[in-house]
Gaussian input, Z-matrix of N, CA and C with variables (Angstrom, degrees):
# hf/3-21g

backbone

0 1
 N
 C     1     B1
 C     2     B2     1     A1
 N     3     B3     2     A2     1     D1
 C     4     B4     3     A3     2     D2
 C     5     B5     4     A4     3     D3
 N     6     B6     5     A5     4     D4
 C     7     B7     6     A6     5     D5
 C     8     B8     7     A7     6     D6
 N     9     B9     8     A8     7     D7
 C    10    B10     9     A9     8     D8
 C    11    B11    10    A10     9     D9
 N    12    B12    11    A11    10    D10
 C    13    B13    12    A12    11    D11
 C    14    B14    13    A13    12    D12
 N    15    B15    14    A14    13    D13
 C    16    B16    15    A15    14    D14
 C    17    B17    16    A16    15    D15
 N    18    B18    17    A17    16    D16
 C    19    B19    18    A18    17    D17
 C    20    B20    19    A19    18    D18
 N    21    B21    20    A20    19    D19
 C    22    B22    21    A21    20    D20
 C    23    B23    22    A22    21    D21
 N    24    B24    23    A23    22    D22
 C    25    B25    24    A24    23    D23
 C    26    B26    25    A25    24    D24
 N    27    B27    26    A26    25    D25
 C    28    B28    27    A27    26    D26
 C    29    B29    28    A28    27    D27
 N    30    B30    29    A29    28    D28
 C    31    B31    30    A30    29    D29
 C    32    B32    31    A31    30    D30
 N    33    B33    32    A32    31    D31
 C    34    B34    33    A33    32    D32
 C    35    B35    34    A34    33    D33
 N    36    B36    35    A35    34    D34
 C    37    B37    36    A36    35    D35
 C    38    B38    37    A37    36    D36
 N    39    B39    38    A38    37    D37
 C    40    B40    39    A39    38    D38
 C    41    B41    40    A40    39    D39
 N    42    B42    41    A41    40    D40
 C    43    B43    42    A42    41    D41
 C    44    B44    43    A43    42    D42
 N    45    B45    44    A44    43    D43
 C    46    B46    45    A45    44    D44
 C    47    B47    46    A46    45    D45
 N    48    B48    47    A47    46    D46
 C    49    B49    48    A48    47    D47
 C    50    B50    49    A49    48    D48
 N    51    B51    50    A50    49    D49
 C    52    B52    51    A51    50    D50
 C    53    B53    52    A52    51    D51
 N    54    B54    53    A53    52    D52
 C    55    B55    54    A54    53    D53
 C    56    B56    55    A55    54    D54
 N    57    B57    56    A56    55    D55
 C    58    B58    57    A57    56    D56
 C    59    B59    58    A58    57    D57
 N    60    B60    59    A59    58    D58
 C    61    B61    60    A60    59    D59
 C    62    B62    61    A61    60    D60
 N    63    B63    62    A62    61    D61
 C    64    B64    63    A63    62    D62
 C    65    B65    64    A64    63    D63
 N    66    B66    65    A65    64    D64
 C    67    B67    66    A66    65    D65
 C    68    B68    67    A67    66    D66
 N    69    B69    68    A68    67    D67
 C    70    B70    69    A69    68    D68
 C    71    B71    70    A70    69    D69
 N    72    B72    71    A71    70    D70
 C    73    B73    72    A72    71    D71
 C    74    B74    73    A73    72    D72
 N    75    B75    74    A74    73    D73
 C    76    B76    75    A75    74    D74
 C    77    B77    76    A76    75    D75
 N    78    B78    77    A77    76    D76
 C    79    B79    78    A78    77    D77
 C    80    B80    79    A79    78    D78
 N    81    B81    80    A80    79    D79
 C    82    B82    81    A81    80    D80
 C    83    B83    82    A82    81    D81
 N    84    B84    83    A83    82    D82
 C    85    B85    84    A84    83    D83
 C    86    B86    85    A85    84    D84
 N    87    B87    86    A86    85    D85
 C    88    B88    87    A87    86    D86
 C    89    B89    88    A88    87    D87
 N    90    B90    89    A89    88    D88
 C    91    B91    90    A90    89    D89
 C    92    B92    91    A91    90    D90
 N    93    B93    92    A92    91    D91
 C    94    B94    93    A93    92    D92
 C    95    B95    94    A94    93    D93
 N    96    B96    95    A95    94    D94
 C    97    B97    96    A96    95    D95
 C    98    B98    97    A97    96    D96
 N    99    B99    98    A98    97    D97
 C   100   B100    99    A99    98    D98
 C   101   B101   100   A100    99    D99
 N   102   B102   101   A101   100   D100
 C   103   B103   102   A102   101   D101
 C   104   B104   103   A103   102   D102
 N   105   B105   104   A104   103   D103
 C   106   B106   105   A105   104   D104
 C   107   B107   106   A106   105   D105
 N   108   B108   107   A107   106   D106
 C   109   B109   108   A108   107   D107
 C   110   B110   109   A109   108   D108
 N   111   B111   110   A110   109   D109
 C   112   B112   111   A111   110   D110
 C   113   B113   112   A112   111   D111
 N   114   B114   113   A113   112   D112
 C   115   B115   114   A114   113   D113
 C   116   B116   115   A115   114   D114
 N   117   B117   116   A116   115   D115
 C   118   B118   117   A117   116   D116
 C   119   B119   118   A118   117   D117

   B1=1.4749
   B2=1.5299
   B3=1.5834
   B4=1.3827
   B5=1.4057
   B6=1.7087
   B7=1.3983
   B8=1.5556
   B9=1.1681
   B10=2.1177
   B11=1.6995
   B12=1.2991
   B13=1.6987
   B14=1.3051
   B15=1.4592
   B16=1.4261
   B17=1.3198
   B18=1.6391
   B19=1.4516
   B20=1.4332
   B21=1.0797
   B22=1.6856
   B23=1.7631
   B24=1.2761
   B25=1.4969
   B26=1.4014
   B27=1.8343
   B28=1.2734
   B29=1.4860
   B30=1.4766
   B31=1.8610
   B32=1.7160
   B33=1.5698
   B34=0.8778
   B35=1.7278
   B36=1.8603
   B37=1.5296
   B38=1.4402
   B39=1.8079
   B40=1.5146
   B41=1.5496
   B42=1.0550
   B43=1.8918
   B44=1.7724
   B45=1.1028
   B46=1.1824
   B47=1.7952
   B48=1.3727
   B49=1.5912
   B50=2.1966
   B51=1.2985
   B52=1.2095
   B53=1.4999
   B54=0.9350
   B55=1.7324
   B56=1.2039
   B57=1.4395
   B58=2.1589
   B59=1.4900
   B60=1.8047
   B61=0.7145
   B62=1.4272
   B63=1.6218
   B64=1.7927
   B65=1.3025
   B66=0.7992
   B67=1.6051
   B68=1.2934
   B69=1.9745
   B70=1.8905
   B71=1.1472
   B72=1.6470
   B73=1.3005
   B74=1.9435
   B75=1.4563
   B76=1.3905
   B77=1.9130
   B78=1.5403
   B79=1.3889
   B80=1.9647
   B81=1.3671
   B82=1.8611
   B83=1.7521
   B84=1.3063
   B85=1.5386
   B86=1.5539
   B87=1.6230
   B88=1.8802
   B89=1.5478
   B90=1.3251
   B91=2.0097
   B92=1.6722
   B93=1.4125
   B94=1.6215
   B95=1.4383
   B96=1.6476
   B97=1.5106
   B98=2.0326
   B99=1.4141
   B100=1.6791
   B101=1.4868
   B102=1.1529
   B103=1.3044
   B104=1.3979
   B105=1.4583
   B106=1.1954
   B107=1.9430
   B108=1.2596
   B109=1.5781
   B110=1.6375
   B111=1.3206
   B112=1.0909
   B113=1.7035
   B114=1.5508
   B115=1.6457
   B116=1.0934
   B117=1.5994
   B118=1.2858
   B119=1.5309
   A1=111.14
   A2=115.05
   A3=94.92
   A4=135.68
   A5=105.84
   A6=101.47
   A7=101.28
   A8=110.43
   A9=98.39
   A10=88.94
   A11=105.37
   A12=82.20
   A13=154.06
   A14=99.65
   A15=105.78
   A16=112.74
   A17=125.60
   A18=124.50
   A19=104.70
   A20=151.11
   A21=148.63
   A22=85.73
   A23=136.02
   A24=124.81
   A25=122.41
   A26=112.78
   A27=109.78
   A28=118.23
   A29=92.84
   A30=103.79
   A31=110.96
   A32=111.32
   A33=110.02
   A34=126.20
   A35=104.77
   A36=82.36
   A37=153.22
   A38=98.66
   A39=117.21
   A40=98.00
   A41=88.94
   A42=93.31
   A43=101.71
   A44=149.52
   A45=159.92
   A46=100.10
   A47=121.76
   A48=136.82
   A49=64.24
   A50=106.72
   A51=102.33
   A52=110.64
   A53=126.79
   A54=123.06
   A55=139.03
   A56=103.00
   A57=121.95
   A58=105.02
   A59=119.43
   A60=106.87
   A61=117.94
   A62=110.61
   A63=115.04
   A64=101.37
   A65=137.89
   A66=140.72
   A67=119.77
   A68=100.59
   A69=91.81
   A70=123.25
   A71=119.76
   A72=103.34
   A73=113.78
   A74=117.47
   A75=94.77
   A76=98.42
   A77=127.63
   A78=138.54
   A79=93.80
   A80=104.45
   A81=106.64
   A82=88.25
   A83=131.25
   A84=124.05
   A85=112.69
   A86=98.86
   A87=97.20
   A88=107.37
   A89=99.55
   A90=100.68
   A91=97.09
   A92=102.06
   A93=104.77
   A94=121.27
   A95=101.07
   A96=109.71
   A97=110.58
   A98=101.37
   A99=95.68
   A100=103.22
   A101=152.25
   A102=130.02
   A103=94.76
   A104=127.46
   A105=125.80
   A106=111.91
   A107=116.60
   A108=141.43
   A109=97.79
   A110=128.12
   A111=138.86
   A112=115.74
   A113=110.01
   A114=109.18
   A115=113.33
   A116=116.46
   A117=123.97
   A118=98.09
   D1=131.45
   D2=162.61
   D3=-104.31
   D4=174.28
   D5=-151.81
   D6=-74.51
   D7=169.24
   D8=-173.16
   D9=-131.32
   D10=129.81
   D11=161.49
   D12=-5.58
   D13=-55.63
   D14=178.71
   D15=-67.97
   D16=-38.19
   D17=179.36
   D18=-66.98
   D19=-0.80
   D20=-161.59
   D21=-125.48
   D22=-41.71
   D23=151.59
   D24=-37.44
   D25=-65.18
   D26=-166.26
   D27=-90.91
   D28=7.99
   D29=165.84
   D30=-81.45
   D31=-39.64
   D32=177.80
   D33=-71.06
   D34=-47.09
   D35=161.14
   D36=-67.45
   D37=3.23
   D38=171.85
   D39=-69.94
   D40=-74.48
   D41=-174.38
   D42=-28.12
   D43=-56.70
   D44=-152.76
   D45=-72.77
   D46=-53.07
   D47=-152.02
   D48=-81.73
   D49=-77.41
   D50=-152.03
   D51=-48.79
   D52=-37.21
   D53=166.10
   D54=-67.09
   D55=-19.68
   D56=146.96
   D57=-53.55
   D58=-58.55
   D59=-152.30
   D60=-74.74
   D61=-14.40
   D62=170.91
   D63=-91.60
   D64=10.46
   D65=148.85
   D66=-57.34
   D67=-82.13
   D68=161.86
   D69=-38.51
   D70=-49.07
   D71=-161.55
   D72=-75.29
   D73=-18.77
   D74=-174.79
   D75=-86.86
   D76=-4.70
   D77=-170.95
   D78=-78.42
   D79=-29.66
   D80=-166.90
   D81=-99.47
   D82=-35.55
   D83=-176.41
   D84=-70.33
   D85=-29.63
   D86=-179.47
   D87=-88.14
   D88=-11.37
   D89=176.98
   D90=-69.30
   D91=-52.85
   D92=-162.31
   D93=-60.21
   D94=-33.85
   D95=172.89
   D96=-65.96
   D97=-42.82
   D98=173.57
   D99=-59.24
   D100=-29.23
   D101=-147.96
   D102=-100.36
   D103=-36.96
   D104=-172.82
   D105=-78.69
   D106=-14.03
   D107=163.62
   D108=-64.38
   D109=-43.63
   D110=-165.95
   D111=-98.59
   D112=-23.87
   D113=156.25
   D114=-63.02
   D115=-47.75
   D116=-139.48
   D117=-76.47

C-alpha cells in the first residue's frame, strides 16, 4: 500500500502523543523517586 500524506501526518502525530506520554511518565517517575529520597 502506499503511504498517502495523510498517513505520514497521522504517523507523525502518534509518534508525538506517544512521546508526551513517556515524558510524563519518566517527569512523574523522577518526581516519585525525589519524594521517596526525601522520606527516607
Amino acid at each position: 500500500m502506499p503511504h498517502s500524506a495523510l498517513h505520514e501526518k497521522k504517523k507523525k502525530s502518534n509518534l508525538i502523543i506517544l512521546s508526551l506520554i513517556i515524558g510524563w511518565c519518566v517527569v512523574i517517575f523522577a518526581l516519585a523517586i525525589i519524594k521517596m529520597k526525601v522520606w527516607i
